[in-house]
C-alpha positions in Angstrom: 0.1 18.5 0.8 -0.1 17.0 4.2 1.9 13.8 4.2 2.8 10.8 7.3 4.7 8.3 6.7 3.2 5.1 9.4 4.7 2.2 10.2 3.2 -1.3 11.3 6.0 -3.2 13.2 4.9 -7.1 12.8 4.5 -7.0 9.2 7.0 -4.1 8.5 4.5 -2.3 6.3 4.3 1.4 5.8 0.9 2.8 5.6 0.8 6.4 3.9 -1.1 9.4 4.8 -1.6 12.1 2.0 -4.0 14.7 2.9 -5.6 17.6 0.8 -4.4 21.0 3.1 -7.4 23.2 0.8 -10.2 20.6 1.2 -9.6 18.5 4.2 -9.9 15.2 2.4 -7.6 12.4 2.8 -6.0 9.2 1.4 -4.3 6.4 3.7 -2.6 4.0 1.2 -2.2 0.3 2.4 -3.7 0.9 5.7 -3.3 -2.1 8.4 -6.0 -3.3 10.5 -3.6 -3.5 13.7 -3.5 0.3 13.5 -6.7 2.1 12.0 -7.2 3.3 15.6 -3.8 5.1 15.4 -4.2 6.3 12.0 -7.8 7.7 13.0 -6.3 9.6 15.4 -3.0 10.8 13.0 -6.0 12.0 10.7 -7.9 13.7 13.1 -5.1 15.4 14.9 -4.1 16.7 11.7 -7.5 18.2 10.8 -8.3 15.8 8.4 -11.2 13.8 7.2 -10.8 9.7 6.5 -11.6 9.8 3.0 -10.5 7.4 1.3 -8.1 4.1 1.6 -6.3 2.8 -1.4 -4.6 -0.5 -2.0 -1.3 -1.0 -3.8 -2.8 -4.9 -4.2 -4.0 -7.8 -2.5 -1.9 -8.8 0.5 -0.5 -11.9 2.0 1.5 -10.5 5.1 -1.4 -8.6 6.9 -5.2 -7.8 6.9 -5.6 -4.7 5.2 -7.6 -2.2 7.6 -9.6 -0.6 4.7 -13.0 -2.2 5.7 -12.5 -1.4 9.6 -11.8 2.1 8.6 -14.9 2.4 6.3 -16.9 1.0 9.8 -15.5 3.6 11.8 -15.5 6.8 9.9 -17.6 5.7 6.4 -14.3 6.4 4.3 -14.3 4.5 0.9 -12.4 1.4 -0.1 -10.3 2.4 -3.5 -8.8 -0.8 -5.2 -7.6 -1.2 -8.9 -10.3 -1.7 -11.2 -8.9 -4.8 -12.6 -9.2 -7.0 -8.9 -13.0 -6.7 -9.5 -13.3 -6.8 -5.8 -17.3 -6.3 -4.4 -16.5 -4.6 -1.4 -15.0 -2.0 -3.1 -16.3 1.4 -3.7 -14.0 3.0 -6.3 -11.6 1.5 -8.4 -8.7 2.9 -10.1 -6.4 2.3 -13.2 -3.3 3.8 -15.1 -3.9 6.2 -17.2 -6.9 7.8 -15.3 -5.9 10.7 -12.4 -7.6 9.4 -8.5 -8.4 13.0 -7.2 -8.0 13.5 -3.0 -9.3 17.1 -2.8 -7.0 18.5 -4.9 -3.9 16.0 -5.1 -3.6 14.0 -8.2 -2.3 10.6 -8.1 -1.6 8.6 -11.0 -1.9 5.0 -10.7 0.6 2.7 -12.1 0.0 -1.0 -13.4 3.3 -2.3 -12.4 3.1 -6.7 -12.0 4.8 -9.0 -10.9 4.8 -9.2 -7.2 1.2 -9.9 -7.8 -0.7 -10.1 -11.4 -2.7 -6.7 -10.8 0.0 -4.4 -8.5 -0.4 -0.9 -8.8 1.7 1.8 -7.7 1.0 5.6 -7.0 2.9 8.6 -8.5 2.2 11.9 -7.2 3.9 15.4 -8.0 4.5 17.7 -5.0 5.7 21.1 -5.6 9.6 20.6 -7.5 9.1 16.7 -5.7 8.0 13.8 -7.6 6.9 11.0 -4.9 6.4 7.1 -6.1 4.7 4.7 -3.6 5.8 1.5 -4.6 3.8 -0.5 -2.8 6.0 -4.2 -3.0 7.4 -3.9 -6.5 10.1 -2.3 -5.7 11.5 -1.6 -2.2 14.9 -0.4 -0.6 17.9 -2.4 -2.2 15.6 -5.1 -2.7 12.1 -6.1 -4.2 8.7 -7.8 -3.4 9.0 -11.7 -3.6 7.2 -13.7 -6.8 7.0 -17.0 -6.0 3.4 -16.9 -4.5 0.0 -14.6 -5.5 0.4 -15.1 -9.3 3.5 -13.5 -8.9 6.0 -13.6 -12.2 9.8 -12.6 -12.3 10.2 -11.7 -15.9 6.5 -9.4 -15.5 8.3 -7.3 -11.9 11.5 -7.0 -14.2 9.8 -5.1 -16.7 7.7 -3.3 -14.7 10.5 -1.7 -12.3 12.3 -1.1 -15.9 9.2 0.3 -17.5 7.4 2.2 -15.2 10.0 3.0 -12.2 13.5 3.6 -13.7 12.4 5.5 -16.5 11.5 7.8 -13.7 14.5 11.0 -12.8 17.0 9.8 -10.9 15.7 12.3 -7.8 12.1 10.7 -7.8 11.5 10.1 -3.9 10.5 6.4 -3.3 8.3 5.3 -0.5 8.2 1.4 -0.3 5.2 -1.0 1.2 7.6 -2.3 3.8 11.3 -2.4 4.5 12.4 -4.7 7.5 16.1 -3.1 8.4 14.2 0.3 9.5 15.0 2.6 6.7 12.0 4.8 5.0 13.2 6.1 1.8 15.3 5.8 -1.4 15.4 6.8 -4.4 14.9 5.9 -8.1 19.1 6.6 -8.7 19.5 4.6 -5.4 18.1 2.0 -6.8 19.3 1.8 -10.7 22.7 1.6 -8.4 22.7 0.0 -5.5 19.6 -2.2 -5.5 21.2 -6.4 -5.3 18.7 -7.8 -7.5 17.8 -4.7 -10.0 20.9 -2.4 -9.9 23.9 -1.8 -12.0 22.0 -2.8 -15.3 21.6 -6.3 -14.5 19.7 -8.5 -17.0 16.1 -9.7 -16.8 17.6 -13.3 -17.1 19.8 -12.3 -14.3 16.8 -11.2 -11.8 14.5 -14.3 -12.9 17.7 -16.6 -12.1 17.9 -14.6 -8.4 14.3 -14.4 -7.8 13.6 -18.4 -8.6 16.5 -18.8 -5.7 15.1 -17.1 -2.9 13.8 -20.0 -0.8 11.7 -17.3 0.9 9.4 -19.1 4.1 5.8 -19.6 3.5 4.2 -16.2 4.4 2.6 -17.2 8.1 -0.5 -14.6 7.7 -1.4 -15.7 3.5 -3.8 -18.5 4.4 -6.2 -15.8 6.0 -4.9 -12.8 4.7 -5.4 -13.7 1.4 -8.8 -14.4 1.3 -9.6 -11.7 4.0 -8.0 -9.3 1.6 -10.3 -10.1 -0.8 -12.9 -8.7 1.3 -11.5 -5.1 1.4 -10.4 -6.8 5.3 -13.2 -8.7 6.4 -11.9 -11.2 9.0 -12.1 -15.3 7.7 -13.6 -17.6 9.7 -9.6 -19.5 9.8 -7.7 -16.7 11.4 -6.2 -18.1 14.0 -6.9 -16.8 17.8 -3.7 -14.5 18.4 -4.6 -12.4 15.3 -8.3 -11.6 16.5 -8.0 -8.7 18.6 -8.0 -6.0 15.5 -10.8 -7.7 13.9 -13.8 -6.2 16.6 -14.4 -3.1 16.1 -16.0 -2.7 19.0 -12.4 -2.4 20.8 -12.9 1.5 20.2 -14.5 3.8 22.1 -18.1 4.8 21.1 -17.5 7.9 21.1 -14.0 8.0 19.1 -16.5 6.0 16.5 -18.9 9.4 16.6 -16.1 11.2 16.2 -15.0 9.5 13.2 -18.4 9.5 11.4 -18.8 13.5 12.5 -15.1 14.5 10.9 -15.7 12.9 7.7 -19.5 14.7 7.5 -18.1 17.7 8.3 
């Protein structure tokens, strides 16, 4: 397996690249529309082909750059089955392998940051990686007070599906905003403020109704936008247009694209 970890600074989200090494097909998961350029290249340079992108869920903090990346390079939009989005191409649910040449993922219905968050769990040689996406991320965990998000739902989801994972199960969050990359499921069980040391679900419902969190300044487009696998709304203010025209990229990095996944 051929694996990149990216990074988006503004919104502090990782974007993940896993990439078949026997057929050349690839997977970003929660790509960014800031950076589809960059990724395209990452992709390319590594002998890639743009595949597939693959949401963890609807997001509030950024655009996702899933329908950008379809424009320049005809990859497909994967979303869970359960969001019922149109522009999507493929969906995905637990219990049901999503092939990338020949990686298995296995998708995983975690809630609770949002009402239809899904997770990917994928076995690497002796490894077991879990990308998280915003249920669970380094000593901490994605916010529920917004998005049909519910405390006592993420509680049991972490519980469920993420710490009944071994202890050595590498974990690869959707963001972290301190500049670390990875932990781990023991990590967590241990360390993590809100979720460690075997604290109650009354516990975490009591810390996560406390947060006083600001109001997510990107949600009132992003939302909505996301909705559209990316598609820029019509209320997104001025200084967060540049990544929405495509044309910004070179014609001929576009052919490129188009030519790699064909090929």
């Amino acid at each position: 397996m051929i694996f990149r970890q990216l990074f988006e600074p503004e919104s502090c989200t990782y974007t993940y690249l896993l990439g078949c090494e026997e057929t050349g097909e690839s997977v970003l998961i929660d790509p960014v529309i800031d950076t589809v350029e960059r990724d395209l290249e990452v992709i390319h340079s590594l002998g890639l082909k743009p595949t597939y992108t693959l949401e963890t869920h609807v997001h509030a903090d950024h655009l996702t750059g899933a329908l950008k990346m379809k424009a320049l390079a005809s990859s497909q939009i994967v979303v869970a089955s359960m969001e019922q989005l149109s522009c999507a191409d493929l969906g995905v649910e637990e219990g049901k392998v999503f092939q990338v040449g020949n990686l298995q993922l296995e998708p995983l219905f975690t809630p609770g940051h949002t009402d239809k968050h899904h997770a990917y769990l994928i076995k690497s040689n002796a490894q077991t990686l879990l990308f998280s996406g915003d249920a669970l991320l380094i000593e901490a965990c994605g916010r529920t007070d917004f998005q049909s998000g519910d405390p006592s739902a993420l509680y049991n989801s972490i519980h469920n599906k993420f710490f009944s994972l071994p202890d050595e199960t590498l974990v690869y969050p959707g963001h972290d905003y301190e500049g670390r990359q990875i932990t781990t499921i023991g990590q967590e069980k241990q360390r993590n403020p809100r979720l460690g040391n075997n604290k109650t679900e009354q516990k975490f419902v009591e810390i996560m109704n406390n947060m006083n969190l600001p109001y997510p300044k990107k949600i009132d487009f992003a939302v909505p936008g996301n909705t559209q696998c990316g598609q820029c709304p019509d209320n997104i203010p001025e200084e967060f247009k540049g990544p929405c025209d495509i044309q910004s990229v070179p014609a001929g990095d576009r052919v490129e694209a188009r030519q790699g996944d064909q090929g």
